[in-house]
VOGU-3710 file (C-alpha; in Angstrom, 3 decimals, decimal comma):
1> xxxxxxxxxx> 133,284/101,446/104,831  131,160/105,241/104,885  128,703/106,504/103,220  129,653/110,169/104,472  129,432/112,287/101,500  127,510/109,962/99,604  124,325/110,627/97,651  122,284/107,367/98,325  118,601/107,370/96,989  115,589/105,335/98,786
11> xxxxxxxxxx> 112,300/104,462/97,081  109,281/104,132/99,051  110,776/105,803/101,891  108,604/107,581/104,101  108,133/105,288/106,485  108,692/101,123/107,251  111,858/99,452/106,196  112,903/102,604/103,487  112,519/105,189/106,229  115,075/103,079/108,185
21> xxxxxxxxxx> 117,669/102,959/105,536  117,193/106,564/104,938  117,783/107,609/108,729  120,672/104,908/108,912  122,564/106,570/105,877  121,732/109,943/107,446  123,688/108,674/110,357  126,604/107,724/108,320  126,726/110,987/106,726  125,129/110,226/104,070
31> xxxxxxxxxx> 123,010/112,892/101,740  120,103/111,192/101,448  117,137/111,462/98,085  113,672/110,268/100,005  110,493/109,229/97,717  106,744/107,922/97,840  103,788/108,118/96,113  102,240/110,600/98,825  103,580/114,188/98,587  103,105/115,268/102,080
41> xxxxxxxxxx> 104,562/112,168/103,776  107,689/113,168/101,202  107,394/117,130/102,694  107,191/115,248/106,501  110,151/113,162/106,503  112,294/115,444/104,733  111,764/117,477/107,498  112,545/114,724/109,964  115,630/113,940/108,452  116,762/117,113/107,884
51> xxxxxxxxxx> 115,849/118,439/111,559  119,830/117,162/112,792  121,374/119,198/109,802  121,479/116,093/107,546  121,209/116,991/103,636  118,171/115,295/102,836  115,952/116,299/99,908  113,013/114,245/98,145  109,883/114,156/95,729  107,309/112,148/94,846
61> xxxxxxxxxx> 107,461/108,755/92,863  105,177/106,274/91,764  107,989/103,158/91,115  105,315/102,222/88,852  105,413/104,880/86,492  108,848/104,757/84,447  108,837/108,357/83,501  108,670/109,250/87,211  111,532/106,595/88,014  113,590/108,533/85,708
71> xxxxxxxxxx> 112,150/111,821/86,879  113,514/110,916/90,323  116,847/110,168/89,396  116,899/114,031/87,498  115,418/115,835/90,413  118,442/113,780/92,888  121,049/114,347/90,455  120,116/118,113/89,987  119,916/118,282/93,994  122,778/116,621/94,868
81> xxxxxxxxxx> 125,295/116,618/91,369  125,376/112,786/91,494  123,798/109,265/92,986  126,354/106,866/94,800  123,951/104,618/95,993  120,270/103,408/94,800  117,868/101,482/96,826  114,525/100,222/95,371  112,518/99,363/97,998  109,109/100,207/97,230
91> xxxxxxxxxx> 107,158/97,557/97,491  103,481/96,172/98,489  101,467/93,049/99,691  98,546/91,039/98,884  97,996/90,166/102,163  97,884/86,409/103,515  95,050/84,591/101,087  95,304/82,412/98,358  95,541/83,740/94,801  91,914/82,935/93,671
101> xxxxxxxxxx> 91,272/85,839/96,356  93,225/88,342/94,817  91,615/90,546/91,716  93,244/91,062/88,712  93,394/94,994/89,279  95,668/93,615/93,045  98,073/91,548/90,796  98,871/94,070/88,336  99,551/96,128/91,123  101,583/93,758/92,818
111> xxxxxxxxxx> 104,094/93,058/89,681  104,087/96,789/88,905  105,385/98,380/91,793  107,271/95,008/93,395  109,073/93,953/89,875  108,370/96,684/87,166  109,343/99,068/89,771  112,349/97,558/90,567  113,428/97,065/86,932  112,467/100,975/86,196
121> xxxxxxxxxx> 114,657/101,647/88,676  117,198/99,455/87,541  117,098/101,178/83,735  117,249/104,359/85,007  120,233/104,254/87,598  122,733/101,695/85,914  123,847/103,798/83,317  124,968/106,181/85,436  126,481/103,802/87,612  128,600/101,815/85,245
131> xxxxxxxxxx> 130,030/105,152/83,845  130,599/107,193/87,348  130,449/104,447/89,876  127,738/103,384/92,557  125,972/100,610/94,149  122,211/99,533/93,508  120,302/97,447/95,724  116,881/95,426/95,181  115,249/94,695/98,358  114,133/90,706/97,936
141> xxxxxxxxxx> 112,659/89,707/100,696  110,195/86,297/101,577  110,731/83,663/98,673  113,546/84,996/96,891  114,896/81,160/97,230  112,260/80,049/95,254  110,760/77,739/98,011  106,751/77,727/98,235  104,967/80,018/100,123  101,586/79,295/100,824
151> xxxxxxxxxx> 98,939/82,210/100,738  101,563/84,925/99,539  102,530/83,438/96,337  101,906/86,898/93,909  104,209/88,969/96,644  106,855/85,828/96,910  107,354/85,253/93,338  108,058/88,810/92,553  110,744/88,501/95,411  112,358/85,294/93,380
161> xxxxxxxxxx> 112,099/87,224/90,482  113,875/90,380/91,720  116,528/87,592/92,998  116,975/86,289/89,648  116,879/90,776/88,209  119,690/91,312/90,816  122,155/88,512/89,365  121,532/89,155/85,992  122,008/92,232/86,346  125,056/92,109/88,317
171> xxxxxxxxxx> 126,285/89,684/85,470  125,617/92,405/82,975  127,771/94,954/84,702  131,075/93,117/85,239  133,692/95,118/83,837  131,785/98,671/84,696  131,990/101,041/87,711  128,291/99,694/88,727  127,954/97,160/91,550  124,286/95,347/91,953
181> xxxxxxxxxx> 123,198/93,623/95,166  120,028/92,281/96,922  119,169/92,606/100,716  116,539/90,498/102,645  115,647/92,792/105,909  114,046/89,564/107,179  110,746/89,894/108,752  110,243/93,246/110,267  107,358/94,429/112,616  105,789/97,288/110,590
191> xxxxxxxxxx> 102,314/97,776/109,182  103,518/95,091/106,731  102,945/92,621/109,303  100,958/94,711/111,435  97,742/95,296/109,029  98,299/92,492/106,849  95,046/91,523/105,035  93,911/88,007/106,014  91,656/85,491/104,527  88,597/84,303/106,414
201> xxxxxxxxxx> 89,270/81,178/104,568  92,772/81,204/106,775  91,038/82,003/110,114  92,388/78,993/111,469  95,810/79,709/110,869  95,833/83,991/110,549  98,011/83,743/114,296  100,716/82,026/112,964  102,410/85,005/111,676  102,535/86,613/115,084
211> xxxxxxxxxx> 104,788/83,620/116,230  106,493/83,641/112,852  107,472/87,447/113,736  108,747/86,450/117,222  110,999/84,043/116,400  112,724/85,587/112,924  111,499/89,203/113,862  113,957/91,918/113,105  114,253/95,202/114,542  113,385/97,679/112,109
221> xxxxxxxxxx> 116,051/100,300/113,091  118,742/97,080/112,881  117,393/96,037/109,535  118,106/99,782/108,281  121,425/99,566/109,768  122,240/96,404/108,254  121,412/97,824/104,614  123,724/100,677/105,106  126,394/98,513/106,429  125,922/96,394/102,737
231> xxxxxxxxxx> 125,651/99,813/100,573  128,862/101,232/102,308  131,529/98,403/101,225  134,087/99,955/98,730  135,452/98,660/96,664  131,812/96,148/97,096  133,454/92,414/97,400  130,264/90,516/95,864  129,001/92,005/92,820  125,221/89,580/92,796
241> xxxxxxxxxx> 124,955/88,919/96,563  122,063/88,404/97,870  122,473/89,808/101,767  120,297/88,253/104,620  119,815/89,680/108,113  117,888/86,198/108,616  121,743/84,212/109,052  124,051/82,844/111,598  122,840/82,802/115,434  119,518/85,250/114,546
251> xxxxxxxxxx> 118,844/82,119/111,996  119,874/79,555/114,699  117,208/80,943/117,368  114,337/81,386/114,981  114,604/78,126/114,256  114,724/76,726/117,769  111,361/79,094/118,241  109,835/77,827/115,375  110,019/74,341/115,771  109,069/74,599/119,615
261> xxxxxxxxxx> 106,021/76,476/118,803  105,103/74,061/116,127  105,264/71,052/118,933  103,575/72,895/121,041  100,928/73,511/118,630  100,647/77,611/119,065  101,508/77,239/115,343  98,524/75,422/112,827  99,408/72,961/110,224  98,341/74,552/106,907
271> x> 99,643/78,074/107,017
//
């Protein structure tokens, strides 16, 4: 279980949750293909990466353009002579309001970059992947199950759909050299959370995703880690997994907090 030598790229990876995969591959060994939409945050953490002699390269990507998706995979295979490893992980939020709240220019956006993106990637990489070998992961996250979720539902149903992508998917490759999985980080403290757009319709209930993030938080550098330690399995056991950091004792605690902080009423009925 290494990635050393491996080419693994990251989308949206400059900073948050695709940052932390990126330095936790460089750790393994890993020679790691960064993206994002933003040029110069590409040019920074290329730099950052590379500073500890890592092979780390990069170029910008919109997920939501196909041509770039498959420009990306060029420039990394060009780079690096081949891709072991794709993670699409680009991604964005609506924010915490209800859907009449949201304009129709924030929902396209929303399915474009969190699903379209995802499938771009998908088209792009598998190919290459069923005829060389290599392991592509879609980062589901909040509502991949399916269940409701209140005040998030555009961001929450691309995550069940991107669920549903990753088995399919996964179904379509048996027999090939191409593994597909899914990874839930769980909820991680970055400017996700931290400058999530609220509803003053929600006022009442806007703090309950401060407790939420106490008692299923996840470290972002662990939630990195935890991704690697899924993308470095060979041969990969679970072709269609869907892999949870939110499980066993972690899942066990949160719930504990939760329900104490729902008797206690810190958390309000209704969000």
């Amino acid at each position: 279980m290494t990635l050393a030598g491996k080419v693994v790229v990251v989308t949206g990876s400059t900073r948050g949750i695709g940052r932390a995969i990126a330095q936790g591959a460089v750790a393994e060994g890993a020679r790691v293909y960064v993206s994002s939409r933003t040029p110069e945050a590409v040019e920074a953490t290329v730099a950052d990466l590379a500073a500890s002699g890592a092979q780390v390269a990069g170029s910008a990507c919109d997920v939501a353009e196909a041509a770039q998706v498959e420009a990306l995979r060029d420039r990394a295979i060009a780079r690096f002579g081949t891709i072991d490893a794709w993670v699409n992980n680009a991604g964005i939020s609506e924010g915490y309001r209800p859907l009449d709240e949201l304009g129709y220019d924030e929902l396209r956006e929303i399915v474009s970059i969190n699903l379209l993106g995802h499938m771009y990637g998908a088209r792009a990489i598998l190919p290459h992947f069923r005829e060389h070998g290599g392991v592509l992961m879609n980062m589901a996250g909040r509502g991949y199950r399916g269940e409701a979720t209140p005040h998030t539902a555009a961001y929450t149903a691309t995550k069940a759909a991107i669920a549903s992508l990753t088995r399919s998917l996964a179904a379509e490759s048996v027999g090939s050299n191409a593994t597909v999985v899914g990874f839930v980080p769980g909820m991680v403290a970055t400017d996700f959370y931290r400058d999530i757009k609220s509803s003053a319709r929600l006022a009442a209930t806007a703090e309950n995703w401060r407790y939420a993030l106490d008692a299923f938080g996840v470290p972002l550098d662990e939630a990195g880690r935890g991704a690697v330690r899924v993308l470095a399995m060979e041969p990969h056991p679970k072709n269609g997994e869907i892999y949870s950091m939110l499980k066993g004792m972690r899942l066990a605690r949160g719930i504990a907090k939760i329900t104490y902080y729902r008797a206690s009423g810190k958390i309000r009925p209704g969000g």
